[in-house]
C-alpha positions in Angstrom: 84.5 -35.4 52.1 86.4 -38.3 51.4 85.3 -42.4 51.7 85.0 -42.9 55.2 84.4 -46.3 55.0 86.6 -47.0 58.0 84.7 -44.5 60.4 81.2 -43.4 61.8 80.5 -39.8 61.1 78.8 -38.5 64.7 78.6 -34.6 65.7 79.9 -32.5 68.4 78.8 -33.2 72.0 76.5 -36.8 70.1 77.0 -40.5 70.5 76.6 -43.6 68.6 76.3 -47.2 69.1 79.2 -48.8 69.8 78.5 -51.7 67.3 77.7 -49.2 64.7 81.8 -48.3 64.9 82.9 -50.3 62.4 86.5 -52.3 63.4 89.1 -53.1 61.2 92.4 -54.7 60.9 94.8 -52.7 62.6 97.1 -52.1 59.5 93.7 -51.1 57.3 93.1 -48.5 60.8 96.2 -46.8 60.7 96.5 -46.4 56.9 93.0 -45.0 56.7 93.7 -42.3 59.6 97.0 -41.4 58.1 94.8 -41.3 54.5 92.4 -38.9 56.1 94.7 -36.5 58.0 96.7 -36.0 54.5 93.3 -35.1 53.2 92.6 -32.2 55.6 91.4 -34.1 58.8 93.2 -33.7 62.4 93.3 -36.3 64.8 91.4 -34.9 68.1 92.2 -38.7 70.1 94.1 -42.0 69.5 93.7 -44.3 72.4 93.6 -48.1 73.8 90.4 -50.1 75.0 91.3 -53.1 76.9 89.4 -56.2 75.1 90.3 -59.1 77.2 94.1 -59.9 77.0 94.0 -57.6 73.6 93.3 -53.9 73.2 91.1 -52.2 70.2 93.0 -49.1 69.0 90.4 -46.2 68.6 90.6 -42.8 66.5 88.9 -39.6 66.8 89.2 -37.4 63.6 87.7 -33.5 63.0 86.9 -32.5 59.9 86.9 -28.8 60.6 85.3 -27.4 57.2 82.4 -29.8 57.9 81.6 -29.3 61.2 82.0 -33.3 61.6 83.5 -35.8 63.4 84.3 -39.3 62.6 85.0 -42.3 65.0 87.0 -45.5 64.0 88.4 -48.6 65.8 90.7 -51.7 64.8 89.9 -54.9 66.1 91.8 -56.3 69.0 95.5 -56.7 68.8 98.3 -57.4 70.9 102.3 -56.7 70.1 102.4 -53.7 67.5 100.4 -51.5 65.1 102.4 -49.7 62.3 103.4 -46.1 63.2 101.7 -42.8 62.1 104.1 -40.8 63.5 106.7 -40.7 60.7 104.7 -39.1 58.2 102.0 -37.3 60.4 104.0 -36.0 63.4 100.3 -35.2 65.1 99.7 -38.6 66.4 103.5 -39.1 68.1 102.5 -38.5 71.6 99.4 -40.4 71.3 101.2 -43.7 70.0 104.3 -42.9 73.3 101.0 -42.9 75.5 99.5 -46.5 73.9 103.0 -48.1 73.7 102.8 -47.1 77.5 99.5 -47.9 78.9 99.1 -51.0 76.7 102.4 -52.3 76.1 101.2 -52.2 72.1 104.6 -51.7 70.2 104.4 -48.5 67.2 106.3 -49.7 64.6 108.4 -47.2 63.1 107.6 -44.6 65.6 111.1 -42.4 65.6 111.4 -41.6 69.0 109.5 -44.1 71.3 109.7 -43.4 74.8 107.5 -43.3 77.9 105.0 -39.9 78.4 105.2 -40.0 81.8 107.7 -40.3 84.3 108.1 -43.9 85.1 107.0 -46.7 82.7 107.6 -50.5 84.3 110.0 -48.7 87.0 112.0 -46.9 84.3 112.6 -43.2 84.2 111.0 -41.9 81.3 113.8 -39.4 80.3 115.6 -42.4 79.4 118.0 -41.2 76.7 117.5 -37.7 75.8 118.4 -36.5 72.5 121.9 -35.0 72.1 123.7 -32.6 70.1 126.9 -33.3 69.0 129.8 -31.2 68.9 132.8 -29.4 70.3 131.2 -26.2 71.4 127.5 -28.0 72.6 127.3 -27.7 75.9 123.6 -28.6 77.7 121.4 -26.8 80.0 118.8 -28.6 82.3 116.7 -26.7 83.8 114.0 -28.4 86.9 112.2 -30.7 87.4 112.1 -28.8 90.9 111.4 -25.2 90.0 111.9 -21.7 92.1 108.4 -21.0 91.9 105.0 -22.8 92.3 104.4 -24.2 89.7 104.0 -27.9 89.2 107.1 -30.4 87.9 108.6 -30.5 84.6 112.2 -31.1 82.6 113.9 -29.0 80.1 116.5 -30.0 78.5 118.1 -27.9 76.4 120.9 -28.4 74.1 122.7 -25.5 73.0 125.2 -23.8 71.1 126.7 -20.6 73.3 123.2 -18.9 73.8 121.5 -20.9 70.7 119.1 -23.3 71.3 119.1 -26.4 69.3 117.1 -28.7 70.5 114.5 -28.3 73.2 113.3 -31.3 75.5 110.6 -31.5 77.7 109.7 -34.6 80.2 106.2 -34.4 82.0 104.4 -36.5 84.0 106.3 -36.1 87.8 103.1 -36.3 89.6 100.4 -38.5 87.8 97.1 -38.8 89.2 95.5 -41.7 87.3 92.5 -39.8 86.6 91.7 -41.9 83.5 91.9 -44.8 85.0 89.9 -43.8 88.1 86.8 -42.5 86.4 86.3 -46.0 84.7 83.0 -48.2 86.3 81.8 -44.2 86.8 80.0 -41.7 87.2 80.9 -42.1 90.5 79.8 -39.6 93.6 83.4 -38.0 93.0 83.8 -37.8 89.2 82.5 -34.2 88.5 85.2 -32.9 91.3 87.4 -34.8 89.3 86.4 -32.9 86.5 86.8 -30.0 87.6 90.1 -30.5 89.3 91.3 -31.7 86.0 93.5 -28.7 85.3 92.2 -25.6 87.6 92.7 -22.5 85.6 90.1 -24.7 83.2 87.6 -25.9 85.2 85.0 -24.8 83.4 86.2 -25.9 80.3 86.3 -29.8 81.4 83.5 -29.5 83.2 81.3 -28.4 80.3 82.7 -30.7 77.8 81.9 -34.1 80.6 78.3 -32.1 80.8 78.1 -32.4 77.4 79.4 -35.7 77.0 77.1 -37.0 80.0 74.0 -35.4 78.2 74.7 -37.2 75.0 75.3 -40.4 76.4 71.3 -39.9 78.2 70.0 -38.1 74.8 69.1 -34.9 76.2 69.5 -31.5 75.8 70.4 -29.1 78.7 68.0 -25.8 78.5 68.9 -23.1 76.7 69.2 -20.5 79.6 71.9 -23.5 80.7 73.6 -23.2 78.2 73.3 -19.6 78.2 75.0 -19.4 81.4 77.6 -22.3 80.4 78.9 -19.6 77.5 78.8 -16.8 80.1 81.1 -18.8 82.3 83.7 -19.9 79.6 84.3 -16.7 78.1 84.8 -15.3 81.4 86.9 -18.1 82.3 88.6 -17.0 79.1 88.8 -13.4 79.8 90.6 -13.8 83.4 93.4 -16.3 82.1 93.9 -14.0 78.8 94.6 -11.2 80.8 97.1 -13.2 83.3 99.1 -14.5 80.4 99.5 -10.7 79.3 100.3 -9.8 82.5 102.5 -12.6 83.0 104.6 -11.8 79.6 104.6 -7.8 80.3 106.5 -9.2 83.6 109.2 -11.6 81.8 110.3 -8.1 79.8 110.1 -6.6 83.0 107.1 -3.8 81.5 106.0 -3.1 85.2 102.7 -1.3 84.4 100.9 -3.9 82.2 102.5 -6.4 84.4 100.9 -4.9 87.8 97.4 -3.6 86.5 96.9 -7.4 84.6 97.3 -9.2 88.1 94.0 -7.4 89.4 92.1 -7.4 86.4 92.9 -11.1 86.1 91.4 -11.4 89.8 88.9 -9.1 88.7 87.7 -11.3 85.7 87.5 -14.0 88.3 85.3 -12.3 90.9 83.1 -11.8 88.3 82.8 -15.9 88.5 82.4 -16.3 92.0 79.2 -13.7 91.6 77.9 -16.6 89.4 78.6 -19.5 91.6 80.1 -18.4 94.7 84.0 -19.9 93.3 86.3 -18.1 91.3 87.2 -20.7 89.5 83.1 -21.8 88.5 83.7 -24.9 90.4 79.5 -26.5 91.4 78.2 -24.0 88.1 78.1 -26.9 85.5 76.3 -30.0 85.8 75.2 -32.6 83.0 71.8 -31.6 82.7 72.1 -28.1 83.4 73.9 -25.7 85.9 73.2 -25.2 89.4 73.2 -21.6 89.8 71.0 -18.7 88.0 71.6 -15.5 86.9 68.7 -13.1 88.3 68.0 -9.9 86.2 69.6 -8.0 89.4 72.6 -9.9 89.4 73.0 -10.0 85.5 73.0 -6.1 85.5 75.4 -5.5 88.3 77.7 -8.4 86.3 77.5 -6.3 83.1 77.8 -3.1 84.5 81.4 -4.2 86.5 82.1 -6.4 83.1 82.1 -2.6 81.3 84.6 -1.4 84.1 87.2 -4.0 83.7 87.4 -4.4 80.1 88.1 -0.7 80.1 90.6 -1.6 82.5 91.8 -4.3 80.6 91.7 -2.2 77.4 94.0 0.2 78.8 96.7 -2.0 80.5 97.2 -3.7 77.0 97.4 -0.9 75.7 100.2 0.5 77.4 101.8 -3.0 76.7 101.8 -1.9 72.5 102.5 1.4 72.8 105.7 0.3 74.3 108.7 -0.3 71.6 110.8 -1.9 74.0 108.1 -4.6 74.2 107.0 -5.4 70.9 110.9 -5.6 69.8 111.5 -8.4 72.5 108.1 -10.3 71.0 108.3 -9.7 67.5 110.0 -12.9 65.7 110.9 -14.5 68.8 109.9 -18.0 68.8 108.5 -18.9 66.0 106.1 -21.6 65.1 105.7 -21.5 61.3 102.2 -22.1 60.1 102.8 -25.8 58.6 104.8 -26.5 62.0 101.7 -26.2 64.0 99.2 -27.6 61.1 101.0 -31.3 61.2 101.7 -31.4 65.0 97.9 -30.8 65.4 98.4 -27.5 67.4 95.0 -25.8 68.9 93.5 -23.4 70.5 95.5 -19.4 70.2 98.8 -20.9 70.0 97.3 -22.5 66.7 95.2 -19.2 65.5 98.4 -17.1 66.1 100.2 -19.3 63.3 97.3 -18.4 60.6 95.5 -21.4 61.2 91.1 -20.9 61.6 90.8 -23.6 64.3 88.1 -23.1 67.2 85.3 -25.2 68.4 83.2 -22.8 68.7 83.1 -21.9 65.0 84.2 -25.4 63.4 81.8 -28.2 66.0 79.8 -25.5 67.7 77.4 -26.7 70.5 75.5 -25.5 72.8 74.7 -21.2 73.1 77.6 -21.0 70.4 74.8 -22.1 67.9 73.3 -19.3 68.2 75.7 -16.8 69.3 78.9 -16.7 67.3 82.2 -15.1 69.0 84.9 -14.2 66.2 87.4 -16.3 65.5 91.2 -14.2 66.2 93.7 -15.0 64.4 97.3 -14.0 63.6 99.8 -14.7 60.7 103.0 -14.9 62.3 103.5 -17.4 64.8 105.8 -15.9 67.6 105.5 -14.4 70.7 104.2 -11.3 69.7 101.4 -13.2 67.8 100.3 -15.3 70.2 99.8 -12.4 72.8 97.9 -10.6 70.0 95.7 -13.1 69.6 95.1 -13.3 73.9 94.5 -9.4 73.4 92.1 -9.8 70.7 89.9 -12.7 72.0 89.5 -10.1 75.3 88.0 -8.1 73.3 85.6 -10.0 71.1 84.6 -12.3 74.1 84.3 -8.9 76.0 82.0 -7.8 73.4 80.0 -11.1 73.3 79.6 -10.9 77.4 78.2 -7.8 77.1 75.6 -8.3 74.6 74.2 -11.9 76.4 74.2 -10.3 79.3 71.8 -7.9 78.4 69.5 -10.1 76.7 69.0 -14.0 78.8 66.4 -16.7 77.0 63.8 -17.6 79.4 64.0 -21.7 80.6 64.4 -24.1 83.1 67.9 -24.8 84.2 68.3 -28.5 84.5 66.7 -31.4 82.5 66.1 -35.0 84.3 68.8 -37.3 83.5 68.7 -41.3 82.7 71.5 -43.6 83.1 74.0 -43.4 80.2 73.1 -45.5 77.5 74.6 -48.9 77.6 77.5 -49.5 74.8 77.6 -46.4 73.5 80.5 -43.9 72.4 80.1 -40.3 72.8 82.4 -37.3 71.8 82.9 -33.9 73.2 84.9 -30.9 72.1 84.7 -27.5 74.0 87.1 -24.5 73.2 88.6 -24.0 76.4 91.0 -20.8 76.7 94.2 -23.0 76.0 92.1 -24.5 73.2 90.5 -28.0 72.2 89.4 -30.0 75.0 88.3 -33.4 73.8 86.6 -35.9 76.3 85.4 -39.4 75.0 83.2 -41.8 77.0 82.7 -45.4 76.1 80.0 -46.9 78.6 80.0 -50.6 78.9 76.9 -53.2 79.0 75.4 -51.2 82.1 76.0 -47.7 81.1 78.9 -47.4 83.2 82.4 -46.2 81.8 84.6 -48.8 80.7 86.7 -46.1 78.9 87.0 -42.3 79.6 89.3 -40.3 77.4 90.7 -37.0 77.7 92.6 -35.0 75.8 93.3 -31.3 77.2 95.0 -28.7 74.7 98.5 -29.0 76.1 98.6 -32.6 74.7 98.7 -31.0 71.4 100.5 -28.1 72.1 103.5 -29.2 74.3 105.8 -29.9 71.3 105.0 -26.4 69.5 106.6 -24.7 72.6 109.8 -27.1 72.4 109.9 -25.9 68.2 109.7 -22.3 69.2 112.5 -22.2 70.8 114.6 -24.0 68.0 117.3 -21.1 66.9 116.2 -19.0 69.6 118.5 -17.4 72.4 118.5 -19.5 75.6 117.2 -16.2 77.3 113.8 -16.0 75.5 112.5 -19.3 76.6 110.5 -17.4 79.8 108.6 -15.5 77.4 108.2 -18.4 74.8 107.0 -20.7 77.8 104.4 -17.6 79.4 103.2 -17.4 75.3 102.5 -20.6 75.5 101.1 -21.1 79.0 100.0 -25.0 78.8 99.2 -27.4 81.9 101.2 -29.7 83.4 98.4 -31.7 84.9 96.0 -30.8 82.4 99.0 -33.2 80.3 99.0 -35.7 82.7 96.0 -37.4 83.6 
């Protein structure tokens, strides 16, 4: 590893001293982060702490090889940092979000403009990028869709049925969650996290657990965190098989698409047997979790488990049997493998462009120490790759469900809690189906939150779905979008 000098070196799910974060000149800050991601490092979280009238800039950094991550702050500023952006593309949304919650100015930064919707009253669209030309002509398509699902822009500018350029605005209905959780825990802050982005409840909620227990030095029991892995991956099974299901429907391949919709609900079911809520919500606490798994229960879960990966098994199978649908995923948008290496990409849509990214192999915490799931990963980086990787992990988390489930350590389920140490900075990742979830907590003088960071996967991933559809016909952005499947609110805390 290289001279880290600028950062503290911490693990996954630990905490440091605050004063043991060494701060630095903001131009020393951003040429040693841009220093380290050149040398393999990837940049988990770049955020503002108010410091008075100023605001410290802080980095988190993941050196994947090493299982290690590194914290590092500049000293106050006001008015502008340099930009990363230019030369690492990773850390471009990141700076948008400082230059809009702080007002700090990133120098250099190619294409500043507000994350979210409105920034001071202005629409954050602002000027979208155009193409040029005699035969461009532009699509744009919501931010009012047909369907359910929440609010979001594309832009697209186009060439007959070519795609050029792909824009996308977020941020229609923020909720200030950030900014709410701060002078917390509060009595509402684990429904907050929980609520975070639904189909990943358990996901957040984990990683705040974790985040919690290392900010009161303690570790939760091992049959907690048994049960926190159990959840997960079954949290990761349901959603896998949706997204299948979901892409056998954009090709319309009616069978897959049909028998995926009840597995999917089956998956979930499987849940609410846990914790009486499909969707986990009131398993995971810091400390523990609040429900148990009895030997009774555990065997009827792994005996219905059996029954729908079978079912599972079958209805992907039918999907790649079937030409028709492997010739409308194969090289349809692509994301090549140093595309999604300097935007930072995680979680399948990473693994399905070659690259061996996963918490629960590179920072694993919790029962992943002791019980490894494969990592899945695919070479080519479109459509078809990224639902082979969604097929795959069913499989292998299938196969590590089973096996815990037939064999649960012995232990308490919840260990007493203090209040969170005062000045301290913690760091959580968790591999949520979608991918990296990062949550940081900075407590103040009292142990109470004067900073809570989070970072959800579709941060990171939001721009790989906008370069997958570069060169691409118009008419594949429904499957490119469902192979992608990222949050809107998850986005836009």
């Amino acid at each position: 590893m290289s001279d880290l000098t600028h950062f503290t070196l911490l693990a996954n799910a630990t905490s440091v001293p605050w004063s043991d974060v060494p701060a630095w000149p903001v131009a020393d800050f951003i040429d040693a982060i841009g220093a380290e991601i050149t040398r393999g490092a990837r940049l988990c979280s770049l955020f503002g702490v108010p410091e008075g009238d100023a605001t410290q800039l802080v980095a988190v950094l993941a050196f994947d090889a090493d299982s290690t991550l590194a914290i590092g702050r500049s000293t106050p500023l006001t008015g502008a940092f340099p930009s990363l952006t230019a030369t690492h593309p990773q850390a471009h949304l990141f700076e948008r979000e400082i230059w809009e919650q702080h007002g700090l100015t990133p120098e250099g930064h190619p294409w500043l403009k507000p994350v979210r919707r409105t920034h001071g009253g202005a629409p954050a669209t602002g000027e979208f990028f155009r193409v040029d030309g005699g035969e461009i002509h532009e699509v744009a398509v919501g931010p009012v869709h047909a369907g359910i699902i929440e609010p979001g822009h594309f832009r697209f500018q186009c060439a007959g049925e070519e795609v050029l350029h792909l824009e996308i605005a977020l941020g229609y209905q923020h909720r200030g969650i950030e900014e709410a959780l701060v002078g917390g825990p509060h009595r509402t802050t684990l429904i907050q996290m929980e609520t975070l982005a639904g189909d990943s409840s358990i996901a957040h909620a984990t990683a705040h657990a974790n985040l919690i227990e290392a900010l009161t030095h303690i570790e939760p029991p091992l049959r907690a965190q048994w049960l926190r892995s159990i959840a997960l991956e079954l949290e990761r099974l349901a959603n896998h098989t949706g997204d299948l299901g979901a892409l056998a429907g954009d090709v319309a391949f009616l069978p897959s698409s049909a028998a995926c919709g009840k597995i999917r609900g089956d998956f979930l079911n499987l849940t609410a047997e846990i914790c009486g809520n499909r969707f986990g919500r009131g398993l995971v606490r810091p400390g523990g979790c609040q429900h148990d798994l009895e030997p009774a229960l555990a065997a009827r879960l792994l005996e219905r488990l059996i029954t729908t990966l079978a079912d599972s098994g079958q209805a992907i199978a039918w999907m790649w049997d079937a030409a028709a649908v492997r010739a409308r995923f194969e090289n349809v948008g692509t994301v090549f493998p140093a595309q999604a290496s300097e935007l930072g990409m995680v979680g399948p849509a990473a693994r399905a462009c070659g690259l061996v990214r996963d918490v629960r192999y590179d920072h694993p915490v919790g029962w992943h120490r002791f019980a490894q799931v494969p990592v899945t990963v695919w070479p080519d980086g479109d459509v078809f790759a990224r639902a082979r990787v969604r097929s795959l992990e069913i499989q292998r988390s299938g196969e590590f469900l089973c096996e815990q489930l037939g064999a649960p350590p012995e232990s308490d389920l919840f260990e007493a809690l203090d209040r969170p140490a005062p000045d301290t900075i913690a760091v959580a990742l968790v591999e949520g189906w979608r991918g990296e979830v990062c949550h940081v907590a900075l407590t103040d003088s009292v142990g109470c939150f004067r900073r809570y960071k989070i970072t959800d996967p579709s941060f990171h991933n939001w721009i790989g779905l906008a370069l997958s559809l570069r060169g691409t016909a118009i008419s594949d952005f429904p499957i490119c979008n469902k192979s992608f499947n990222l949050s809107y609110c998850g986005f836009d805390l």
